[in-house]
C-alpha positions as CSV (number, residue, x, y, z in Angstrom):
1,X,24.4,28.1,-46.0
2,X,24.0,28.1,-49.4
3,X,20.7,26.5,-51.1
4,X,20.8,24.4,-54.1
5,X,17.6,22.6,-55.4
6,X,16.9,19.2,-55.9
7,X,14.7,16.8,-57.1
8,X,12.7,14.3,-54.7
9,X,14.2,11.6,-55.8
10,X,17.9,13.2,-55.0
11,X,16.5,14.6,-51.6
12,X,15.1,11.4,-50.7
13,X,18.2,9.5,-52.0
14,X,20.3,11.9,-49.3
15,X,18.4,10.7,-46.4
16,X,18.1,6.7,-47.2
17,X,22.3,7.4,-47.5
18,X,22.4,9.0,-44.7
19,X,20.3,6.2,-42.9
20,X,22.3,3.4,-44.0
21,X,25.0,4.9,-42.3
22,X,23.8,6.7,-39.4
23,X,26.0,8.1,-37.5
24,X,25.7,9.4,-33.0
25,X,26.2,13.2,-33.1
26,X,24.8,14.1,-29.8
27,X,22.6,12.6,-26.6
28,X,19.8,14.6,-25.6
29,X,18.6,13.0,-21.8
30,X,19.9,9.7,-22.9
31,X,18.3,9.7,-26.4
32,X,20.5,9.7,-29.1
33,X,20.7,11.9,-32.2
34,X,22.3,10.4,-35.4
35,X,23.0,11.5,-38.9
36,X,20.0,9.7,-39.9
37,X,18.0,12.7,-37.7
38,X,19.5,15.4,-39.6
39,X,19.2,14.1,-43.1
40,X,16.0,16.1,-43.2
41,X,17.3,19.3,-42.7
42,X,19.9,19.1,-45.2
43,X,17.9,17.4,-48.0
44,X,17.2,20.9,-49.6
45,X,20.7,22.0,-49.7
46,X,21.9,18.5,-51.8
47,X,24.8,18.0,-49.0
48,X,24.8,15.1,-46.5
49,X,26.0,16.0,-42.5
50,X,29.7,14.3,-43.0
51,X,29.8,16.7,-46.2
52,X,29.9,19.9,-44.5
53,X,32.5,22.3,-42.7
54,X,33.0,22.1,-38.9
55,X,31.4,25.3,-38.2
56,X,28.2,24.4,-39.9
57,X,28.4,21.1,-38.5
58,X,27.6,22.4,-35.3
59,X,25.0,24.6,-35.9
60,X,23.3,21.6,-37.4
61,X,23.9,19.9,-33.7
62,X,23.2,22.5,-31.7
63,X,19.6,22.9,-33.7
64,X,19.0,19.1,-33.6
65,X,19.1,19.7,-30.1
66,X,16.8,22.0,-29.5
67,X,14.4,20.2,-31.7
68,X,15.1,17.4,-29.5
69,X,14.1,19.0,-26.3
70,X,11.1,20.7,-27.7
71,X,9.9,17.6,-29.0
72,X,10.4,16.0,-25.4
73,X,8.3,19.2,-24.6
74,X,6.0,18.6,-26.9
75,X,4.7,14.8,-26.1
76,X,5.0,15.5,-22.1
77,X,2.4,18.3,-22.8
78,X,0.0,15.6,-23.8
79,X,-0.5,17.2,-27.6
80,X,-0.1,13.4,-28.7
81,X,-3.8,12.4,-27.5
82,X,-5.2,15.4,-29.0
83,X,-7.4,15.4,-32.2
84,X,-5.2,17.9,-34.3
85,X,-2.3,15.6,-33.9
86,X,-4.2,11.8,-34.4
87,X,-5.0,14.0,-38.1
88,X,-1.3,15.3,-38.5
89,X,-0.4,11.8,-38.0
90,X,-2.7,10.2,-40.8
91,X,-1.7,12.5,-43.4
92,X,2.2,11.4,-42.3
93,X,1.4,7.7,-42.9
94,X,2.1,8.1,-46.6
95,X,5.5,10.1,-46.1
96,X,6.1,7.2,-43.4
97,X,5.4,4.7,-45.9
98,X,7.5,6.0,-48.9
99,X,11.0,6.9,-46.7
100,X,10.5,3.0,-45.4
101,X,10.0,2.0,-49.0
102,X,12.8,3.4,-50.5
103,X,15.4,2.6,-47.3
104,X,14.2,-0.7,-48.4
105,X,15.0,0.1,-52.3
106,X,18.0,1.3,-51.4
107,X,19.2,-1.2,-49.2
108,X,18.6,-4.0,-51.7
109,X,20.6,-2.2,-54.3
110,X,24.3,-4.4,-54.3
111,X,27.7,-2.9,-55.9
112,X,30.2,-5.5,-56.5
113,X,34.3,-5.0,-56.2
114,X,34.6,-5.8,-59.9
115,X,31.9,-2.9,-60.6
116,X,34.0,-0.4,-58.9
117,X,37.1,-1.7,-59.8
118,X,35.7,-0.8,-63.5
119,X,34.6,2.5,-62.6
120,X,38.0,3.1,-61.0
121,X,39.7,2.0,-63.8
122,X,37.5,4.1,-66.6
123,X,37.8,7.1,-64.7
124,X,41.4,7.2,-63.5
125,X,42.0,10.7,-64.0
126,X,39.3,11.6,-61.2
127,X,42.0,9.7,-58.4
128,X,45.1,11.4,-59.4
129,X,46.2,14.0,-57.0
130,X,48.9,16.5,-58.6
131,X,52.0,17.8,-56.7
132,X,51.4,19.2,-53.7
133,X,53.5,21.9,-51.3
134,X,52.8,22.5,-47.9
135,X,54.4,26.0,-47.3
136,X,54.2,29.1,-44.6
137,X,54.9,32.8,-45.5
138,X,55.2,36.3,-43.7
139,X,53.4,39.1,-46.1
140,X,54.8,42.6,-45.8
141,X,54.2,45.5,-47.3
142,X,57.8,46.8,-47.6
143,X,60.7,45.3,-49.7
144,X,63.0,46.6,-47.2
145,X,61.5,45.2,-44.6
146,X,61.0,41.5,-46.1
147,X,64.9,41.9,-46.6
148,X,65.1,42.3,-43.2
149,X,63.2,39.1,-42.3
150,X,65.1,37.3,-44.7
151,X,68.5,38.4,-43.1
152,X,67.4,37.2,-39.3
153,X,66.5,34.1,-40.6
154,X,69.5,33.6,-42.3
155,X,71.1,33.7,-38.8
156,X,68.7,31.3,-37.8
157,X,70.2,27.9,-37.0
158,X,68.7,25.3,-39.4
159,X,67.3,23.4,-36.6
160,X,65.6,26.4,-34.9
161,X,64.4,28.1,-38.6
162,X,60.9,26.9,-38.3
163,X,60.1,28.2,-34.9
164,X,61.5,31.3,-36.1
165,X,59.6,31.4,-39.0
166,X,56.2,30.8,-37.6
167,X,57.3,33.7,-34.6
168,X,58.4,36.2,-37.3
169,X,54.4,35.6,-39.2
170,X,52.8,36.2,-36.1
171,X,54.5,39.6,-35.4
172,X,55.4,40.5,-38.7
173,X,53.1,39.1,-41.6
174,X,50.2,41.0,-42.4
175,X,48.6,39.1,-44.0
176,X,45.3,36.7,-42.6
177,X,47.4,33.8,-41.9
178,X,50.2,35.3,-39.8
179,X,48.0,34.4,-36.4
180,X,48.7,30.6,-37.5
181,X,52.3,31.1,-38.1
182,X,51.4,32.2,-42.1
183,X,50.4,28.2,-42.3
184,X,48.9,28.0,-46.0
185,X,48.4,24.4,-45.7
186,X,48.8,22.2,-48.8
187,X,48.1,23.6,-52.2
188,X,49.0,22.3,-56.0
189,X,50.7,24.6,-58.9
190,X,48.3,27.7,-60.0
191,X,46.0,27.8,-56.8
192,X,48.2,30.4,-55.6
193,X,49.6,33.7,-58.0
194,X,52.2,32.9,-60.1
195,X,54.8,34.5,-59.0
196,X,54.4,33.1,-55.2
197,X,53.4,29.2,-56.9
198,X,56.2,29.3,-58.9
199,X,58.8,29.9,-55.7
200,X,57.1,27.9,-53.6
201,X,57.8,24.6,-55.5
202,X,61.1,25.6,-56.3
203,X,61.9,25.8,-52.5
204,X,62.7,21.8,-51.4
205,X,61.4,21.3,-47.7
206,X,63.4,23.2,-44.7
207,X,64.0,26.0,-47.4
208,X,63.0,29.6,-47.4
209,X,63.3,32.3,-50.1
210,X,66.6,34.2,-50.0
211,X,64.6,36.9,-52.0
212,X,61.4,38.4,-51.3
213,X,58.7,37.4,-53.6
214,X,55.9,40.4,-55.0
215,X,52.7,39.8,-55.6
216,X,49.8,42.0,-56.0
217,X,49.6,41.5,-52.1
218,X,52.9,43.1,-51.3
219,X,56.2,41.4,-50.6
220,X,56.6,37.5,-49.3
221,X,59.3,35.1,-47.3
222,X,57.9,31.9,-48.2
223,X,59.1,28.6,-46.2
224,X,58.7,25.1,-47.4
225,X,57.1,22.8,-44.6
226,X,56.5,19.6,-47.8
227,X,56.3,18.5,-50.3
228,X,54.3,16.0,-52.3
229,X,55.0,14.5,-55.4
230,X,52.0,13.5,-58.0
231,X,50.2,10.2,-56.7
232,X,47.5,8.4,-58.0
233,X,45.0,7.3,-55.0
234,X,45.1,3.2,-54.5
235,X,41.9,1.9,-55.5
236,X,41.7,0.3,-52.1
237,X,41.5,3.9,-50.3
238,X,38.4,4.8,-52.3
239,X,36.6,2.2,-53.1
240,X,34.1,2.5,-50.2
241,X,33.0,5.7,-52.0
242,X,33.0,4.5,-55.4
243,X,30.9,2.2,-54.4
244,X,28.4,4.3,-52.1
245,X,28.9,6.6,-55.6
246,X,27.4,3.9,-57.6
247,X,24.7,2.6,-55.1
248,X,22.9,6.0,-54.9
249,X,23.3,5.6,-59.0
250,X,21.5,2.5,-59.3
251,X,19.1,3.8,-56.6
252,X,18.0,6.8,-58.2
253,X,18.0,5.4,-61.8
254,X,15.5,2.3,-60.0
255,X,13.4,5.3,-58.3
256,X,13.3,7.2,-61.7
257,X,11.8,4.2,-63.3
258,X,9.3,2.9,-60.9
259,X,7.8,7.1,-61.1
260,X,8.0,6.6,-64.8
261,X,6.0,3.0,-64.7
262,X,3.4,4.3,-62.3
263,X,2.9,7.7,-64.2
264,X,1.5,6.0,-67.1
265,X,-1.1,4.0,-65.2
266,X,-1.9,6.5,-63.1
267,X,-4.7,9.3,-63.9
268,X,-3.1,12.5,-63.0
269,X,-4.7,15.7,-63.5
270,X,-2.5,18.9,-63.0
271,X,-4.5,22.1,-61.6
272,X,-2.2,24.3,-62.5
């Protein structure tokens, strides 16, 4: 995973968020472990649990667990009575203080509608989603044989063509996404080469290419599962974020200038 660093006021920010929303991801011997648990680990990286792929999302689990039942190790063992870990725990009181501290900052913090309704509203171009096509190809390497293809599936009843289509990737297309049935999923004008961008939204949905399309990649059928046209997203669908968005704002911006209040009471002497 890749690591991106930020400040403490950012990485503190991502677990008080985290908290205030905390979330069940697994149950260890009854004991549940939430979002909330987790914020830790992926303060350093800048990205919050909900955030990240499903992959990495369980790795995440599967380590929360194991901390889980080493920590139920840990306090059966008796280390809690010992006099290394009544020390540990004093130095923690100050950490233990600040995260309740600024759960409590951030908790107070209030975004009304009308403040995200303005943000919406000033930054409109951020919730317009472009046209989008939803589209399946077989990749070959051969002209000849992507005429082929293209002449079976033009014996294809219309009603049958995308069952055909999706058997034909999986034995023909070379390419990675011929084990799904050369599913591309959705994607808007110029994330794909030209050539293949350019038929793909000239195709309406049902419709394959009658020609085979080159690319650098070799020769493709492309099929039309959708289309979307340009939207703009209703205000009412995002304005939960937008207004989580401008919480964590007004958090930071109140943390930034409490540090810079108590900086210039405070006798601080750098060693370094």
């Amino acid at each position: 995973m890749k690591k991106i660093l930020v400040s403490g006021v950012v990485a503190l920010g991502l677990m008080v968020s985290s908290a205030a929303a905390a979330k069940v991801i697994a149950k260890v011997n009854g004991k549940s472990i939430t979002t909330e648990d987790v914020a830790p680990m992926l303060a350093q990286s800048g990205t919050r649990f909900e955030q990240l792929p499903p992959n990495i999302k369980q790795k995440v689990v599967d380590q929360a667990i194991e901390r889980e039942l080493l920590k139920e190790k840990a306090v059966k063992s008796g280390v809690t009575k010992s006099k290394e870990f009544k020390e540990a725990l004093e130095k923690l009181k100050g950490d233990l203080a600040l995260e309740v501290w600024m759960r409590k900052q951030y908790n107070s913090i209030k975004v009304s509608d009308k403040e995200a309704k303005s943000f919406y509203k000033k930054n409109i171009e951020q919730f317009k989603q472009p046209e989008m096509v939803h589209a399946r190809h077989i990749l070959v390497k051969d002209e000849a044989e992507a005429k082929k293809i293209i002449k079976e599936l033009k014996k294809t009843p219309k009603s049958k063509l995308k069952e055909k289509f999706i058997e034909l990737a999986k034995t023909k297309s070379v390419g990675p996404s011929g084990k799904r049935g050369g599913d591309l999923g959705y994607f808007k004008k110029g994330q794909m080469v030209k050539p293949f961008s350019d038929a793909a939204f000239n195709l309406k949905p049902g419709e394959f290419t009658k020609e085979p399309v080159k690319t650098q990649f070799g020769y493709h059928i492309i099929y039309v599962e959708d289309k979307k046209p340009a939207s703009t997203v209703p205000f009412e669908k995002v304005k939960d974020k937008i207004k989580e968005q401008l919480k964590m704002k007004k958090f930071q911006e109140t943390v930034k200038k409490e540090v810079e209040k108590l900086k210039k009471s405070a006798k601080i002497k750098k060693m370094i």
